[in-house]
C-alpha positions, 0 to 999 in steps of 0.5 A: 374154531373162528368162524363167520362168513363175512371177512374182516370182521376180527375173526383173526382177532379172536383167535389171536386173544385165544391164542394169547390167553394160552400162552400168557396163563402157561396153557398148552395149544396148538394154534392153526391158521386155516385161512386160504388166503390171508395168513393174518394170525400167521404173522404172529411169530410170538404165537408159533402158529401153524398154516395148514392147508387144508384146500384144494385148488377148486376151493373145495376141502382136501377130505382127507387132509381134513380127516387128518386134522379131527383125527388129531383134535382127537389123539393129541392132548393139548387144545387146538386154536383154529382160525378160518377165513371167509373164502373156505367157510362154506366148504368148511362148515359143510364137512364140518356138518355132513361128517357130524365132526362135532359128534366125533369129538364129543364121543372121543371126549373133545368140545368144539367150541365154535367162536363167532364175531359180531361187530356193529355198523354196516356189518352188524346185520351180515354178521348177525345173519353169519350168526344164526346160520352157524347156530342153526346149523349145529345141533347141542354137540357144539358150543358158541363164544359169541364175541361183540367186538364193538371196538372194531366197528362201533357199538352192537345195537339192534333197533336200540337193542343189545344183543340178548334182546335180539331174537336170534339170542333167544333162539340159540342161547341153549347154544351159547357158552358165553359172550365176550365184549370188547369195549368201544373206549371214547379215548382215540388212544385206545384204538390207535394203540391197538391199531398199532399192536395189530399193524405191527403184529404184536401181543399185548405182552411184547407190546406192554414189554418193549421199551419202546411203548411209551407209558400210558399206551403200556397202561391202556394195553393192559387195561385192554388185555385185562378186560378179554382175558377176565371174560376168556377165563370164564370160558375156558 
């Protein structure tokens, strides 16, 4: 599952990575878009995401549409990719917590893994907070993929710091599964070819295959797609 409390800082990004690194190394998921109002990983056609509504129009959770959704984590073999957004993630992170969601699993022999973005700026500190928030409200029934996604907003340093100097590393590192880095590359190119795959919601193998994308933007999209998917291999 993705999750942060903050929108727009790639959530959907993660999880379309995820999503791709099923589909490109023949791994079976089911991949869900739970987010209530932007149906961003939805739009992947590739992907054949599923929207699944799980709320209600008091922006509380439908209990026992959520019910429905662990009892399937728990009878279906295959994985689960789950992308949330920011307006459900209160009501979400709670049943996940008041109904020890990540116990259930773990007792019927699943893991939720939860995947958290960190990006830097003026983002950096909410998402950090989002961060320790998340960890601190789990216990050792959950593992964390944190994500610094220095390519969305600049590069993650705090107080001249890297991430694994900070304290809020230090206190939930017992937590922490990996870290996934996607890289700022000084290029412009770099981001004006992702930008392009993201506007026109494309994977990086429809992107690098079609005829249209001209040959250095195929050889900078798999140098991209090659630095995520050596760091998700270690992962999962």
């Amino acid at each position: 599952m993705t999750l942060q409390h903050k929108g727009g800082v790639t959530k959907s990004f993660c999880a379309n990575c995820l999503a791709q690194y099923y589909q490109a190394t023949g791994r079976v998921a089911s991949v869900l878009d739970a987010d209530p109002t932007n149906k961003t990983l939805a739009a992947y056609k590739a992907l054949s995401v599923r929207s699944v509504d799980i709320m209600k129009d008091d922006n509380n959770i439908d209990t026992r549409k959520f019910d429905d959704l662990i009892e399937a984590f728990v009878t279906e073999e295959n994985d689960f990719i789950v992308d949330n957004g920011a307006t459900n993630f209160l009501p979400f992170i709670s049943y996940l917590v008041a109904n020890s969601a990540a116990s259930i699993l773990a007792d019927n022999g699943r893991r939720l893994v939860l995947h958290i973005p960190l990006v830097g700026g003026e983002a950096l500190n909410e998402t950090m907070v989002g961060f320790d928030d998340i960890a601190k409200a789990f216990a050792s029934d959950v593992q964390i993929v944190v994500w610094l996604n220095a390519a969305a907003k600049g590069v993650i340093s705090l107080n001249g710091k890297n991430f694994e100097e900070s304290r809020s590393y230090e206190r939930n590192k017992g937590k922490i599964l990996g870290l996934i880095r996607v890289p700022y590359h000084t290029s412009e190119l770099f981001g004006q070819d992702m930008e392009t795959i993201l506007s026109k919601k494309l994977t990086f193998a429809q992107a690098i295959e079609s005829p249209e994308t001209r040959l250095m933007s195929k050889q900078r999209l798999k140098q991209m797609q090659r630095e995520i998917f050596e760091q998700l291999s270690a992962v999962i």
